[in-house]
N, C-alpha and C positions, 0 to 999 in steps of 0.2 A: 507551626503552620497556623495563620489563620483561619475565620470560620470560609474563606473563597477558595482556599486550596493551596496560597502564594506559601513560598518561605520567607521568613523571615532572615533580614539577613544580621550578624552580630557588627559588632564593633570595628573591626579590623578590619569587613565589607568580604568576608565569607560566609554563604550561603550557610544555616545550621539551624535544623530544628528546634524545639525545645526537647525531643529525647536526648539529642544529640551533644545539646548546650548542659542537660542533668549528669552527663555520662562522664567521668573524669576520665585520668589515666589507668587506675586499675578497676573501672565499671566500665563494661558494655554498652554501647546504647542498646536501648531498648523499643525492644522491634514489635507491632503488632500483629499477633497470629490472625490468621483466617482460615476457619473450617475447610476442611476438603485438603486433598491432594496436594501435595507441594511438588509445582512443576518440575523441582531438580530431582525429586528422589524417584517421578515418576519416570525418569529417564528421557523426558523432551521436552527439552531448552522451548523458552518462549522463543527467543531472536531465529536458533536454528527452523523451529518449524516455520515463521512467516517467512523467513528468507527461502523457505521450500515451495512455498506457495506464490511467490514473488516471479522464483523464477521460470513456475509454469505458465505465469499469465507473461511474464518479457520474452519470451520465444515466438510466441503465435502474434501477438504486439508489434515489436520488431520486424519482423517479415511481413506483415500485412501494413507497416507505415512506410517499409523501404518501396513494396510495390506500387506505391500510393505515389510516391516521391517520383519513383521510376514514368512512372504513369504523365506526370507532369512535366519531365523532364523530356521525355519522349513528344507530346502533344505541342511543348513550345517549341521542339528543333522544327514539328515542320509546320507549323503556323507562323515562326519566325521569316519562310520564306515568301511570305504571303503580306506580312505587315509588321509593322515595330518590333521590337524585342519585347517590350513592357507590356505593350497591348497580347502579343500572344501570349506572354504569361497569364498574365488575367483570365483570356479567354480558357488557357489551359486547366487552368484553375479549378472554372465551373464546367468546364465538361467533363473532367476528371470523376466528375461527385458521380453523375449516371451511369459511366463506363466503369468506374469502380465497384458502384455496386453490381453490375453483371458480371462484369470478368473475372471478377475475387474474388466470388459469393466462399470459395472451399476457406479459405484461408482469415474472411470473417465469421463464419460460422466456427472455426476454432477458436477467435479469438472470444465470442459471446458465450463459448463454454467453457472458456478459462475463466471468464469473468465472473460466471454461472458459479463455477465451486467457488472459485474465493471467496463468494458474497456467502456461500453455503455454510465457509469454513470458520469465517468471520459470523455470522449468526450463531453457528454452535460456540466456536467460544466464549463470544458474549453470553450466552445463554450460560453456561458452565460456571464463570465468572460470575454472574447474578445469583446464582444456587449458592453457589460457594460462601459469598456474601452475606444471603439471606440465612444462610445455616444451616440450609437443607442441602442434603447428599445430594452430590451432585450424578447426571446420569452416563453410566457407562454407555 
């Protein structure tokens, strides 16, 4: 890897470090430790926990963008009977914005505290990861 982060790629145009280019058939590459915790022996997968946290915030997401859609879909049938299809789209549109926020206040306030932890959860880990880094214990 150069000093920007990229890999470099070998000969044949597969992607290979230089641990990876040192490492023959019967050597290992060679991995760099980092202080702290190793996510596998602490028992939680990086991929499994985000994908935990993913799918808190796609539930409350989902249902507050189907009702948004609903909302639209509803407001064009009957503006449709009044003027164009395209024009009561539009209008649909921006009326939706006001009426969404009053009528689905429950179902956006879940979705801003899904958004709340993730952002909570994603700080701590970054925080953990920087400890970890810096060499200091990281905190339970």
């Amino acid at each position: 890897m150069d000093n920007y982060g990229s890999v470099s790629r070998s000969d044949d145009g597969d992607d290979a470090s230089s641990a990876d280019a040192a490492a023959g058939p019967g050597n290992p590459p060679q991995v760099s430790s980092v202080p702290g915790p190793d996510p596998v022996e602490s028992g939680r997968p990086i991929a499994a926990a985000s994908t935990e946290h993913e799918a808190n915030l796609a539930g409350p997401l989902a249902i507050y963008s189907v009702l948004r859609v609903a909302l639209i879909a509803a407001l064009t049938a009957v503006l449709a009977i009044f003027m164009p299809l395209i024009v009561a789209l539009i209008f649909a549109i921006v009326i939706q914005l006001p009426l969404a926020w009053i009528l689905f206040a429950g179902p956006r306030r879940k979705v801003n505290d899904a958004i709340a932890q993730r952002s909570a959860t994603r700080r701590a880990e970054r925080q953990r990861l920087q400890s970890a880094l810096s060499g200091e214990d990281p905190p339970d």
